[in-house]
N, C-alpha and C positions, 0 to 999 in steps of 0.2 A: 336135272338142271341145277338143281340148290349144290350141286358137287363143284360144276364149274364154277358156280359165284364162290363160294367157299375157298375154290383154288384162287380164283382169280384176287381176291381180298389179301389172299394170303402171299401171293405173290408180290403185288403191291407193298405191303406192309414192310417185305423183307427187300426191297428194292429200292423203298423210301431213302432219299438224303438226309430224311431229317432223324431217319434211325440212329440213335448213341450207339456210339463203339463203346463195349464196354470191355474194361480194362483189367488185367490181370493184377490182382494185389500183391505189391514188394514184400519178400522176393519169389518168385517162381522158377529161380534155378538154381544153381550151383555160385555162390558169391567165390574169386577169387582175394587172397590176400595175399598182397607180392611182399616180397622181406628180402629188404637189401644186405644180407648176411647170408651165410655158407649156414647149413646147418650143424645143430648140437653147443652153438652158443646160447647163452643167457634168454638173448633175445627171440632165439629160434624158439627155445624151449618154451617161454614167455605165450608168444605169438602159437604156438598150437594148443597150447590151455587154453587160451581165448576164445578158438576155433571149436575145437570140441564144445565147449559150454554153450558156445551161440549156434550152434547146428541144431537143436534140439528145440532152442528159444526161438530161431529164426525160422524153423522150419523146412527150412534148405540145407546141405552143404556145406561149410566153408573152410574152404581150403585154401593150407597154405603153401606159396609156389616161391622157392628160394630163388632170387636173380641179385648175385651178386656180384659185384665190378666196377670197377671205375667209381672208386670211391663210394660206392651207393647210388651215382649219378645212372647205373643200368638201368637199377629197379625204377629210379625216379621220374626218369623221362619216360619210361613204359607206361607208368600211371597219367602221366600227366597227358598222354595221348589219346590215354583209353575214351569210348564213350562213358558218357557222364549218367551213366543208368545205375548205381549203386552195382552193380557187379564185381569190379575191378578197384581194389581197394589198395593203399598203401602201409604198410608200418613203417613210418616214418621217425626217424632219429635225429639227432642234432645236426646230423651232417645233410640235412635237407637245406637249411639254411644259411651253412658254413661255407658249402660247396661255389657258390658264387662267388665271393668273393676272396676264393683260394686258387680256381682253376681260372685261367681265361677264357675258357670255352666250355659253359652249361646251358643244356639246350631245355629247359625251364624257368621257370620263376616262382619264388616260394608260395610268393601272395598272389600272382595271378593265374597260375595254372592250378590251382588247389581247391577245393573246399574244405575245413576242417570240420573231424567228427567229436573226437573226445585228443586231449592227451590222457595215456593212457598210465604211463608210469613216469617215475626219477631214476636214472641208474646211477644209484650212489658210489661218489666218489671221496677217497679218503686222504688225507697230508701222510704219507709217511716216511719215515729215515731211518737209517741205519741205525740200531741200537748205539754205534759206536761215535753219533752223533749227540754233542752233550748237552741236550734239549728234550725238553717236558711236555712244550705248549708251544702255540704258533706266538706269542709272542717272545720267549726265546728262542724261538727260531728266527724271528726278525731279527731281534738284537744280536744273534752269534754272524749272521749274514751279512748286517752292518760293517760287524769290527772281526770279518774275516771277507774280505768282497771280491778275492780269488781264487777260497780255497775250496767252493764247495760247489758240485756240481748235479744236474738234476737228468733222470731220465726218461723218455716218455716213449710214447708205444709207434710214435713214427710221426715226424716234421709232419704238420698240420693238423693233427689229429686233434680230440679235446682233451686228451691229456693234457699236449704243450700248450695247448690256448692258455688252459686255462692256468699253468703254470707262468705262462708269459703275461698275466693279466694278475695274477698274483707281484710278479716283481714289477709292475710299474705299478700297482698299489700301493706296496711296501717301500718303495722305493730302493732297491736292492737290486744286485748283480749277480747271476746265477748260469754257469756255462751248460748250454742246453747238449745232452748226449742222446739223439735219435737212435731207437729201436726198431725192427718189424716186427710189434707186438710184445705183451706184456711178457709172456715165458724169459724170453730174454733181457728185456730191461731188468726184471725183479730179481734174475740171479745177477747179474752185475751190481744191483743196489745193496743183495745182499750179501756180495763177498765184497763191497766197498769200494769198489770202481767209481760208482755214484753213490751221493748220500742224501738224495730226497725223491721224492716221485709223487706224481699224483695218480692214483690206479684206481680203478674199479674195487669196490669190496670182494667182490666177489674172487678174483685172482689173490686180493691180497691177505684173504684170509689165513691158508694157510701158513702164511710165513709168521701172521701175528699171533696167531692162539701158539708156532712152536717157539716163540720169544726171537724169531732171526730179523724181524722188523717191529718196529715200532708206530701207531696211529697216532697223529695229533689231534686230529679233526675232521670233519665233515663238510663239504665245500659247499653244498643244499644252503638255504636262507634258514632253513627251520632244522631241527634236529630230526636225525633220520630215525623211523622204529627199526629200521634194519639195524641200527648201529644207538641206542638210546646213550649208551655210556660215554659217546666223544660229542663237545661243544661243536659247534659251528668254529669255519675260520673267523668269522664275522665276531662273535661272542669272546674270542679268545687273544682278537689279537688285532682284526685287521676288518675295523665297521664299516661296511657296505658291501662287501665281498661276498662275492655268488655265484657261484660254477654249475649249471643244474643239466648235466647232459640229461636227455628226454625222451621218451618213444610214443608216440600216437599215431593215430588213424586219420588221414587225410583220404579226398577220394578228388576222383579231377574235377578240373571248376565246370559249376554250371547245373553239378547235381541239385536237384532237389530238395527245400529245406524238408518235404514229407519224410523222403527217404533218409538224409544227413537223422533228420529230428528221431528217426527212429530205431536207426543203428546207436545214436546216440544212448538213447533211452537203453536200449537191451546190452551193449557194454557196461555200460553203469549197472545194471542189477548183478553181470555175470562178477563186476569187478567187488560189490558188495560182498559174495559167497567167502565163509569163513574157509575151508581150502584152500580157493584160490589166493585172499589174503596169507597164508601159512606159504605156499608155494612161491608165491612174487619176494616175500620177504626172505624163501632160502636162494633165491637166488639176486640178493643183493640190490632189491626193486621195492622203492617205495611209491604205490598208486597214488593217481592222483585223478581223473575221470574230473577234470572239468566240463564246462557246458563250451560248445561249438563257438561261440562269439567267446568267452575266456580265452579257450584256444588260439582263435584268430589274432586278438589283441593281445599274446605270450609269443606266436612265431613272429609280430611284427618286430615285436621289441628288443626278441632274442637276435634276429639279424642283424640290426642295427648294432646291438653291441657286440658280436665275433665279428662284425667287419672293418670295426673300430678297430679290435685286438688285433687282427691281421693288418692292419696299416702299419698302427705304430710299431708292431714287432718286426714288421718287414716276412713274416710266416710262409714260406712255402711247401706246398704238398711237394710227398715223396713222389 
């Protein structure tokens, strides 16, 4: 008889509504990380160091899944759909919040279909010209651009991109006139800049490197607010010529809104230690990437700000995507 009570007790117990679900601890599977680029760029490369370092930290997985297209708007709207379970993650670029206000039709919103976890890095970018332009520093380069205002033209890696933004937000800074020559992509702007077809550009370090260490282009500066460790030896434009100026293209991890401050608080937390590790600093730095691992509310209050001013830039310039 004590077998039946025993069942029956036990049955009870396990039938009760007042029994706790209890919950499997973040994460328990496989986390995806979408990256709105092709692989074997900077940022691809970037974004599976990250991956590998956190699979181990996290306990799970995490892989990264390339969806590139439409400007980055592929990967973007795929995230911003996903469930809001920490699984389905974004590495997010500048052009998460350019995109708006370039295209007519983005089926997102930066600040409302998001949650942000860290920004993760800067991809520095640099002022450079033609050796056979007769300038030192960004402020003879203002002053040659003043008292030459047709003759000097600039190339960027394709109408809308943050090259020309942010060349376009340089000459309404400076007050200067600069005929814009689009690209599809750096390879071909930087050979045209450097056999003198154009004679300035704003590039990524990392494409522009080679041209500068074999002397076929010249750096002015650094477009970041602070001086870059990628690059210690050039000023700021800001420093050199043109105060308040700030170009900061950017890559972090955003996940769709709604996620969890538990899970946001804890990717947060285990990016920041992987971004600490002295490799991984040696490695973001060869590839033209200065970290920056702020905290989720930073983040938040860095993508508001930065939208508001590239949508600015795209008014007044009149800027549209290729």
């Amino acid at each position: 008889m004590h077998y039946v009570t025993r069942w029956l007790a036990l049955l009870l117990l396990a039938t009760s509504p007042i029994m706790p679900a209890v919950a499997q601890p973040y994460p328990n599977k496989p986390i995806k990380l979408i990256l709105p680029f092709p692989t074997g760029g900077a940022t691809d490369v970037m974004s599976r160091i990250l991956a590998e370092k956190l699979t181990p930290r996290l306990g799970q997985p995490v892989i990264v899944e390339n969806k590139p297209g439409a400007g980055t708007m592929l990967a973007s709207e795929y995230v911003a759909k996903a469930s809001a379970d920490g699984y389905t993650l974004l590495m997010a670029a500048s052009s998460l919040v350019i995109a708006p206000a370039l295209y007519a039709k983005v089926n997102y919103e930066p600040i409302k279909d998001f949650t942000p976890v860290t920004q993760v890095a800067a991809v520095i970018h640099l002022v450079v010209v033609n050796p056979g332009l007769p300038v030192n520093s960004i402020q003879e380069l203002i002053a040659y651009l003043k008292a030459n205002p047709t003759k000097v033209s600039y190339g960027s890696t394709g109408s809308g991109t943050s090259t020309h933004l942010e060349a376009e937000l340089f000459k309404k800074m400076a007050g200067v006139e600069i005929e814009h020559i689009p690209y599809k992509g750096s390879t071909p702007a930087l050979a045209d800049l450097v056999g003198g077809q154009t004679s300035m550009m704003i590039d990524p370090i990392a494409s522009s490197k080679p041209y500068l260490e074999s002397g076929r282009l010249r750096a002015l500066a650094v477009t970041t607010a602070q001086r870059s460790v990628s690059a210690p030896e050039l000023p700021t434009v800001a420093e050199s010529g043109l105060p308040g100026y700030e170009a900061m293209p950017w890559l972090g991890i955003v996940a769709p809104a709604g996620t969890s401050k538990e899970i946001v608080d804890k990717l947060y937390k285990e990016v920041v230690e992987v971004l600490k590790m002295q490799d991984v600093k040696d490695r973001f730095k060869s590839l033209g990437l200065d970290i920056i691992g702020n905290t989720p509310t930073e983040f938040a209050s860095f993508i508001l700000k930065d939208q508001k001013k590239w949508a600015q830039v795209i008014k007044d310039s009149g800027a549209k995507a290729d």
